[in-house]
C-alpha positions, 0 to 999 in steps of 0.5 A: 500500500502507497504511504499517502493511502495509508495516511488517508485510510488512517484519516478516515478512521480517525474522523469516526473516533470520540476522543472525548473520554481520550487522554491528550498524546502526540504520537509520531507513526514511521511506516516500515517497509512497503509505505514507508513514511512518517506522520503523526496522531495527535490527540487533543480537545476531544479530537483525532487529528492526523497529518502526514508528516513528523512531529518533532515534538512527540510525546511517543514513537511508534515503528511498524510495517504498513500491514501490522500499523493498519491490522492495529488500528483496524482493531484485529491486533492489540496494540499492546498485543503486538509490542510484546510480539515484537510487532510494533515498537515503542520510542519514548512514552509508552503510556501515551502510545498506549493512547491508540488502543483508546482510539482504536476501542473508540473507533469501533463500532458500539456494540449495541446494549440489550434495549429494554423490553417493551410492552408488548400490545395487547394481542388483537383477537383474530375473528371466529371461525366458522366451524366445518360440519362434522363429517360423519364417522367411517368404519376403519379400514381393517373393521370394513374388512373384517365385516365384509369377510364374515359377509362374503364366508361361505355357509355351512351346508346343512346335511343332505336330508334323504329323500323319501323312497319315491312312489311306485306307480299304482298298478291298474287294476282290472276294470270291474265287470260290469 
């Protein structure tokens, strides 16, 4: 990244702090490496101001490269964090270098405290509706079986009665004599 974007992206961040809880500082920034260059941040009358050049007058020195000065300020590494990693490096005050944690934490966006719970409107009744007309029970499926099998079961045959002797015809008997 060009130095004179880094000075602008760090601007940027730096308009959206409330400094107004912050103590005072005047911190010199050297960019190592890709970027290199120097400007300073400067913290006072509730304001962030940053400008880039160096500041002789400054209370703190902070050396790093563009990637692990803009991962500080983006709020993704500790400043303190990565002067004790060997990160960022730290000439004069290091409380008032200390300062850029503040304005990192102010910088982030407030996460937003539990609003209370609001009365909850009296539920509005949702109109009747009209009920279906019942519908006529229907046999269970394995009832209508069983009753349709006993229907369609066969009938025990009654025994066979016998069959009377059948008659022998009468025989003719003569005609009488008349």
């Amino acid at each position: 990244m060009e130095y004179e974007k880094i000075v602008a992206y760090v601007q940027k961040k730096a308009a959206k702090v409330d400094a107004s809880k912050i103590s005072s500082a005047a911190i010199q920034v050297d960019i190592t490496g890709e970027g290199e260059g120097a400007f300073y941040i400067a913290v006072k009358d509730g304001k962030v101001e940053v400008e880039p050049y160096e500041y002789f007058d400054h209370e703190a020195k902070v050396i790093a490269s563009a990637e692990d000065f803009l991962a500080v300020i983006d709020g993704k590494l500790d400043p303190i964090t990565a002067y004790n990693e060997g990160k960022l490096r730290i000439e004069g005050s290091i409380e008032k270098a200390a300062v850029l944690k503040d304005v990192v934490e102010s910088a982030a966006p407030a996460k937003k405290a539990a609003a209370p719970a609001k009365k909850a409107a009296p539920a509005k009744k949702a109109p009747a509706k009209k009920a279906a007309p019942a519908k006529k029970e229907e046999p269970k499926k394995e009832e209508v079986k069983k009753e349709e099998v006993k229907k369609e079961e066969p009938k025990k045959a009654e025994p066979a009665k016998k069959a009377a002797p059948a008659k022998k015809p009468a025989a003719k008997k003569p005609a009488a004599k008349k």
